[in-house]
C-alpha positions, 0 to 999 in steps of 0.5 A: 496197091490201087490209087485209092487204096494209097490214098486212103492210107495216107488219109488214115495216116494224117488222121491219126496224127490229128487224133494223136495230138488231141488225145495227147491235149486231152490227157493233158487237160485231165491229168495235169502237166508233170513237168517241162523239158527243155534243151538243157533241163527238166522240171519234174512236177511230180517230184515231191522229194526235192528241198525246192519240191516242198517250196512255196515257189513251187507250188504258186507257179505249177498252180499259176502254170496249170491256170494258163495252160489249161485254157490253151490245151483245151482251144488246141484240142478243140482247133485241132479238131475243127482243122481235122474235120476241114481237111476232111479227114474226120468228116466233110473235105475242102478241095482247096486245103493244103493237106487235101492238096498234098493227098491230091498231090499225092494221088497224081504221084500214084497215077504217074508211076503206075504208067509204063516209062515213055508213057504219060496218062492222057490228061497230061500228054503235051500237045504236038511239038511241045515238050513235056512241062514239068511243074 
C-alpha cells in the first residue's frame, strides 16, 4: 500500500468514527433514550410491564431526563460535527490539529519503514559525526 493511500485509509477510518458518534446522537435526539446502563444495572425505559414502569415516578424522570438530554445531544452532534470538519476529515484541515498531527505522525511512520534497514530518507539523515536522534 503507497503512502497516501494509508493515509487515506486512516483518513477514512476517523471519519466514520465521527460519522458513527453523530448518527448515533442523532438517533438518539429522534427516538428517544430507551434506557441507561450503568456498571451493576440497567433501567429499561421502554418496559412498561413492571409495577415501577407504571408509576408516576417514572414517568416524571424519563419526561424530565428527555428534557436535559436532548439539548445536550443535539450541541454534541452539532460539536462533533464542526470538530469533524476542523480536523479536516469532512472538509477544510488544520495543520496544527491533534488528529491532523497523528495522520501526519503516521504518515512519516509510513515513509520510515518503506526505506531499506541502515537507510534513513534524506530529509532526516544527521549531519557528519551526529548520531541519529530520535524523538
Amino acid at each position: 500500500m503507497e503512502r497516501s493511500e494509508a493515509l487515506q485509509a486512516l483518513k477514512r477510518e476517523y471519519q466514520q468514527d465521527y460519522q458513527n458518534e453523530i448518527r448515533a446522537a442523532r438517533d438518539l435526539l429522534a427516538s428517544g433514550i430507551r434506557g441507561m446502563r450503568g456498571p451493576d444495572g440497567v433501567i429499561n425505559l421502554d418496559n412498561r410491564d413492571s409495577f415501577v414502569a407504571l408509576g408516576q415516578a417514572r414517568q416524571r424522570f424519563v419526561d424530565q431526563m428527555e428534557r436535559a438530554v436532548k439539548p445536550l445531544l443535539d450541541n454534541y452532534a452539532r460539536e462533533l460535527e464542526k470538530e469533524m470538519s476542523n480536523l479536516g476529515l469532512g472538509g477544510k484541515a488544520s495543520a496544527g490539529d491533534p488528529l491532523m498531527e497523528s495522520l501526519h505522525d503516521a504518515l512519516r511512520n509510513l515513509q520510515q519503514a518503506q526505506v531499506e534497514p541502515g537507510q534513513l530518507p534524506n530529509e532526516i539523515q544527521p549531519a557528519a559525526g551526529n548520531p541519529p536522534q530520535h524523538n
